[in-house]
C-alpha positions in Angstrom: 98.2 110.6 108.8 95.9 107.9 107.9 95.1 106.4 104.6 92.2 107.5 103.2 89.1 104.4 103.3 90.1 103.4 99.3 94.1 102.7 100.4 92.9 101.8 104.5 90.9 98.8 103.5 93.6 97.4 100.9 96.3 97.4 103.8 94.0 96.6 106.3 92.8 93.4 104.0 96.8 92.5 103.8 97.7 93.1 107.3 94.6 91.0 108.3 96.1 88.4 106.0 99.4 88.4 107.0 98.3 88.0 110.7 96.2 85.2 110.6 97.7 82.1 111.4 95.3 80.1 109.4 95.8 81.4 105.9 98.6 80.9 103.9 97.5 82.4 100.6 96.0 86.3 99.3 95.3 86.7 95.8 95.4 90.2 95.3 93.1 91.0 91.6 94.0 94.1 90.3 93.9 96.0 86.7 97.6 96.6 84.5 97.0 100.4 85.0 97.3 99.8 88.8 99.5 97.2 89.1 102.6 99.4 89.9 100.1 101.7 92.1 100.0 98.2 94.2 103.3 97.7 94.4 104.5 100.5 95.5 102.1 100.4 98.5 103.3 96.8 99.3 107.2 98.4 99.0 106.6 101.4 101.4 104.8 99.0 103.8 107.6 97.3 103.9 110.0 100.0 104.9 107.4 101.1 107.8 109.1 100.9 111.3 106.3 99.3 113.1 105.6 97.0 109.9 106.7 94.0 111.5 106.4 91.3 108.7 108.8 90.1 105.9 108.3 91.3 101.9 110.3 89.4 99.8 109.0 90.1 95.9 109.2 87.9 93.1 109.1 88.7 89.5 110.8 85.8 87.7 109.7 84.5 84.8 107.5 81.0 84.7 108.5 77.9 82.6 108.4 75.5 84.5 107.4 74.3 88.3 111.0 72.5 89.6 113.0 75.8 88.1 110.6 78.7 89.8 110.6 76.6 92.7 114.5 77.0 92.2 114.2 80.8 91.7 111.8 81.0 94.9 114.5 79.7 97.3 117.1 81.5 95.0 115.3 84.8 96.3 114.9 83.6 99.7 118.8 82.8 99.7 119.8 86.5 98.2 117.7 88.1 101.1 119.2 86.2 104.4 122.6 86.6 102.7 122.0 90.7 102.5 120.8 90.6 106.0 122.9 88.1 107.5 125.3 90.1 109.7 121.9 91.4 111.6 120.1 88.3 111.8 123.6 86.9 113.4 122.9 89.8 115.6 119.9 88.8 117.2 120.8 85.2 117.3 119.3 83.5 114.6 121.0 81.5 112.3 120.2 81.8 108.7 122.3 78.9 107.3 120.9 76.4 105.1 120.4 72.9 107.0 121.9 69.6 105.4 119.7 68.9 102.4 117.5 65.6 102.0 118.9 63.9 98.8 115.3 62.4 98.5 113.5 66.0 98.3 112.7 66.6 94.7 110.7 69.5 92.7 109.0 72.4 95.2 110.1 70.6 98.5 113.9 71.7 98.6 112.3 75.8 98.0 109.5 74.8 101.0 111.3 72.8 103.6 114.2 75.7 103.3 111.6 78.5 103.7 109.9 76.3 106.5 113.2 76.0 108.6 113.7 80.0 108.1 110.8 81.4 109.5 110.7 78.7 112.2 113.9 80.1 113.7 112.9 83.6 113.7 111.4 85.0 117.4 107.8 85.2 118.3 108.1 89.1 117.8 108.4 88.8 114.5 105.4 88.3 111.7 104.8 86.8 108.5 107.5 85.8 105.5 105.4 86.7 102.7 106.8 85.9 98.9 105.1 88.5 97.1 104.5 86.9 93.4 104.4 88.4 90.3 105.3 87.0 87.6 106.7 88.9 84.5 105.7 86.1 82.4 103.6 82.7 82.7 104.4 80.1 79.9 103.0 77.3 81.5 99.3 78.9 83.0 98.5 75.2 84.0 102.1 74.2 85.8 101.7 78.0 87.8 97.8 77.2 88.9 99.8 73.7 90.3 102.8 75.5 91.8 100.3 78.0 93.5 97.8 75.1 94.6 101.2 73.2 95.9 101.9 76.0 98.1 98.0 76.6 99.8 97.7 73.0 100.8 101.2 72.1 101.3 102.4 75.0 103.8 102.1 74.0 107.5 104.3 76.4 108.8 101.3 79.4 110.4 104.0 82.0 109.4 105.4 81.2 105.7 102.6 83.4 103.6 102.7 83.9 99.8 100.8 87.1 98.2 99.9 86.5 94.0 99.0 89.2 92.1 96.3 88.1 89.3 94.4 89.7 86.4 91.4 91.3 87.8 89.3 91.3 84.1 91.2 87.5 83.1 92.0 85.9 86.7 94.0 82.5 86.8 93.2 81.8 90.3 89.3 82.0 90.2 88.7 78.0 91.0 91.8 77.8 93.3 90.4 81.2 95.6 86.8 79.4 95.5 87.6 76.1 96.1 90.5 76.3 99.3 89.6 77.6 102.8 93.6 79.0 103.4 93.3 81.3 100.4 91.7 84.6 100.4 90.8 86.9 97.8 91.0 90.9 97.6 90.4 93.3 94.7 92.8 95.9 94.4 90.5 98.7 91.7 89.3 101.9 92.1 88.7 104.2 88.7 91.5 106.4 88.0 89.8 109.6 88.6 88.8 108.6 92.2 92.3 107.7 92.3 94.0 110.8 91.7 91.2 112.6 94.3 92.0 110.5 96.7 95.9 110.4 96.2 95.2 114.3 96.0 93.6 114.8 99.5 96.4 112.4 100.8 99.3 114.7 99.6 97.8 118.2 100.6 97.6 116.9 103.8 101.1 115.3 104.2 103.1 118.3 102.9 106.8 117.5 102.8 107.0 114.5 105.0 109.9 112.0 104.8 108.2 109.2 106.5 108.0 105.7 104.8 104.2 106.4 104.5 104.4 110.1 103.1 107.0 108.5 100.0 104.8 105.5 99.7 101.8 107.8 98.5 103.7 110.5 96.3 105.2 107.5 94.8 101.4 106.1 94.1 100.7 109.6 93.3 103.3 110.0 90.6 102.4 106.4 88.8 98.7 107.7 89.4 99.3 111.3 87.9 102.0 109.4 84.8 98.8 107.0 83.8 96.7 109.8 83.7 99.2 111.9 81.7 99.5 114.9 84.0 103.2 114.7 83.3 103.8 118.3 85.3 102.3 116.4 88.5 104.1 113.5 87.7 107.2 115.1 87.3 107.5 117.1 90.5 106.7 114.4 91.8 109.7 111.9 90.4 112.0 114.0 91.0 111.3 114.5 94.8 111.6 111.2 95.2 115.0 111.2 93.0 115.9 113.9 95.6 114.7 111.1 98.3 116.4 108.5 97.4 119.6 110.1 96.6 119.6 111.6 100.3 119.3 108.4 101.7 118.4 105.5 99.9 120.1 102.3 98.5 121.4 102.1 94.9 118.4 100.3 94.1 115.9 103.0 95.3 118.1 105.4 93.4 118.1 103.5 90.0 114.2 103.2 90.0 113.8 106.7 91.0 115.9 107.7 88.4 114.4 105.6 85.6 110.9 106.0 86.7 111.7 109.7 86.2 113.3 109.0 83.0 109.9 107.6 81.3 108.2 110.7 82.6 110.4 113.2 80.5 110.5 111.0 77.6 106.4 110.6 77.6 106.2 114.2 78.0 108.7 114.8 75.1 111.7 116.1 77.5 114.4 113.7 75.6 117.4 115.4 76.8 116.7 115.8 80.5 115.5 111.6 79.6 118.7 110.6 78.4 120.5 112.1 81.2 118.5 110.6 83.8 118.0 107.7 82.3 122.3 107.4 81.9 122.3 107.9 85.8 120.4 104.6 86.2 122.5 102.8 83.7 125.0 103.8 85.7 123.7 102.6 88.7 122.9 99.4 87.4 125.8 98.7 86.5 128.3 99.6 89.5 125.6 97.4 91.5 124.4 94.7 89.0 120.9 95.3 89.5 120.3 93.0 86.2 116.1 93.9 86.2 116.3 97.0 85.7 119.2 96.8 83.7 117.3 96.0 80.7 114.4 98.7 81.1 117.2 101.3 81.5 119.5 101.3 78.3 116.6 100.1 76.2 114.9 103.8 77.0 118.5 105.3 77.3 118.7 104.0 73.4 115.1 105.1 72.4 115.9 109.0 74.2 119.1 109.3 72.1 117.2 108.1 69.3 114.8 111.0 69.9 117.8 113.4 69.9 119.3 111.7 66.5 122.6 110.1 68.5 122.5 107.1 66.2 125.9 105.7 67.4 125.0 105.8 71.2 121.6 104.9 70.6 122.6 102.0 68.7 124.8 101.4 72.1 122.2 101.6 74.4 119.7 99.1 72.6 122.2 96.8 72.0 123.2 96.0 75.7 119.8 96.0 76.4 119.0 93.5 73.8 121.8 91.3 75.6 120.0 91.3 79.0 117.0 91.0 77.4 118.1 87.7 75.3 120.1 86.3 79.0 116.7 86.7 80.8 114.7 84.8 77.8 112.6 88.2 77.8 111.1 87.7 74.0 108.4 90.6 74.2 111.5 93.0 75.4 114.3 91.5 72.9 111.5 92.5 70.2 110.7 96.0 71.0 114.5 97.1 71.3 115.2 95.2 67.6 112.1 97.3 66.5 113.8 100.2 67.4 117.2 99.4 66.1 115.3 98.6 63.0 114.0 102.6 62.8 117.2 103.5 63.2 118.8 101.7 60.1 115.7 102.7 58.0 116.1 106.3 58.8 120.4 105.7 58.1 118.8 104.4 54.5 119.6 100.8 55.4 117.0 99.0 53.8 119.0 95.8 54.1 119.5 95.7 57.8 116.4 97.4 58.9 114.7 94.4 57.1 117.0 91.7 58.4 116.4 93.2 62.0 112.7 93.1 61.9 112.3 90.0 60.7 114.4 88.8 63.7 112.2 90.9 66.0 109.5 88.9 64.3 110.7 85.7 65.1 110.6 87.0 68.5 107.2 87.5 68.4 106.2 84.3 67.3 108.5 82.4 69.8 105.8 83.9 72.8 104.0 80.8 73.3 102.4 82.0 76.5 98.3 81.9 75.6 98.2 84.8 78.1 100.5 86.9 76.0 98.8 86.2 72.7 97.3 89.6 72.5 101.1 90.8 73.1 102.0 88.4 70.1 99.7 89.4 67.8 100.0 93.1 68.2 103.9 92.9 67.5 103.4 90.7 64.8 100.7 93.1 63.4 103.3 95.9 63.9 106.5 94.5 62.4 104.7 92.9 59.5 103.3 96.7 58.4 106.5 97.6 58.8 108.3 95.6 56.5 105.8 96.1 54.0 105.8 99.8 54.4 109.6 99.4 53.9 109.3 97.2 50.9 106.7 99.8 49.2 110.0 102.6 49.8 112.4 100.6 48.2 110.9 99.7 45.2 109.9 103.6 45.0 
């Protein structure tokens, strides 16, 4: 079934990309509410048959150039190693060559890359990094590292896909200004959306082809923004259903705790600890360490909801771990605002004071100018809070 025009021209505009020899670089602009829309369009091309090119995503955090450099080939390594008994296979040898001891910063990330794709048959396409960073503390040092990459590259094949802020783009002067980077704007207003997403799912029925779960899974984050939960839970949980039939751990832990947010928006906490449980599970037996965090931190707000203080408590608290380990301040701050609420409604003045003013600190540890808004607003929050809380006690 083919995409209709909104969906056909974004893939078209990425497969052009990733198929001329001449570019190296696609900013992709697109709005928050769409970001995950994008995504999960770039995820199910990936698991199409007859897509022949590479994905590898990358979410890490950015502090500094020589240690996302680090991260970068970090990925790269984690990918050959999963897929090294088939790359042995078809005779291509995924080891890492001797280093150069003179190689400093980006070079040991690019050479490495460089060799890769280099060794890989003419039948096969493009190694694209697909970047997007949870956070940016140094803007400046990641306009560098992304400039690095579009003049630095020579290898026709090694491609690196950024996603940017459509409304507050980084890239703007790097797009304008370098003929191997191209530009595409991923937007289309949620209404014309949802019609379109719509049209695309009365027509494919109950198709399991990669294409058929790539657009009930845009249609599901589509139908969640809009908050037609009903939609957006049928929806979830056929692709639960999906991924449980035949899909890795991974699959199954974001089905699971995509589905989760749905019955806890739509005020379902029950069914949302349960599901959310089964991909705190998951993460766990397989250490999938992102999601990790996500999970117990809703898994802790859900029994919350249901007044299970003790496993609550639980939940955020091994979420507020991973969160801390992955130097995730914005996400170490919302689960200690919640474990806060909980010691308030105990009667636990005390803590719930001692916790947000640690959530606070949080806060003003985000030195990321891009995240100020983020800053402020939980600074905003916690601050009313306490002083709602010191009003109650002196009542």
């Amino acid at each position: 079934m083919p995409l209709s025009a909104f969906f056909e021209d974004q893939v078209d505009e990425i497969r052009g990309f990733l198929e001329d020899p001449g570019r190296v670089l696609q900013i992709i602009q697109v709005d928050s509410e769409l970001r995950v829309i994008l995504l999960k369009m770039l995820a199910g091309l990936d698991e199409e048959d007859e897509f022949p090119h590479l994905l590898i995503g990358h979410d890490g955090r950015f502090s500094d150039p020589v240690q996302w450099f680090a991260d970068l080939q970090n990925a790269l390594e984690a990918e050959l190693s999963r897929h090294a008994t088939d790359l042995t296979a078809v005779g291509i040898d995924a080891a890492d060559p001797a280093k150069d001891p003179s190689h400093r910063g980006p070079w040991p990330f690019l050479l490495r890359a460089e060799h890769f794709v280099d060794s890989l048959p003419d039948s096969t396409g493009s190694l694209a990094f697909v970047i997007e960073p949870e956070q940016v503390d140094d803007p400046a040092g990641f306009v560098r590292s992304i400039e690095f990459l579009s003049e630095k590259v020579r290898c026709r094949w090694l491609k690196f896909i950024v996603l940017d802020e459509r409304l507050a783009p980084r890239l703007t002067e790097l797009a304008s200004s370098h003929e191997r980077v191209g530009v595409q704007t991923f937007w289309c207003s949620p209404q014309e959306l949802q019609t379109r997403l719509d049209a695309m799912l009365a027509v494919q029925g109950t198709s399991a082809s990669p294409e058929a779960r790539r657009v009930r899974s845009m249609a599901a984050a589509a139908a969640f923004a809009n908050k037609d939960y009903p939609k957006a839970l049928a929806l979830q949980q056929g692709l639960l259903n999906d991924a449980h039939a035949g899909g890795t751990p991974a699959e199954q832990a974001m089905a699971a705790y995509g589905l989760g947010n749905t019955l806890l928006a739509a005020g379902q906490a029950e069914a949302a600890a349960e599901t959310f449980m089964q991909a705190c599970q998951l993460c766990s037996a397989h250490d999938l360490n992102e999601l990790a965090p996500m999970a117990y931190t809703n898994l802790g707000v859900s029994l919350h909801r249901l007044g299970d203080f003790d496993q609550a408590f639980t939940a955020l608290r091994v979420g507020s771990t991973f969160y801390r380990a992955q130097g995730n301040l914005p996400g170490e701050a919302f689960v200690c605002d919640n474990l806060a609420l909980i010691y308030q409604e105990l009667g636990r003045a005390a803590d719930a004071e001692k916790v947000w003013r640690y959530a606070l600190g949080r806060y003003e540890g985000i030195t990321n100018p891009a995240m100020a808004d983020v800053r402020e607003a939980g600074k905003a929050d916690v601050l009313a809070k306490l002083e709602r809380l010191g009003a109650d006690s002196a009542t």
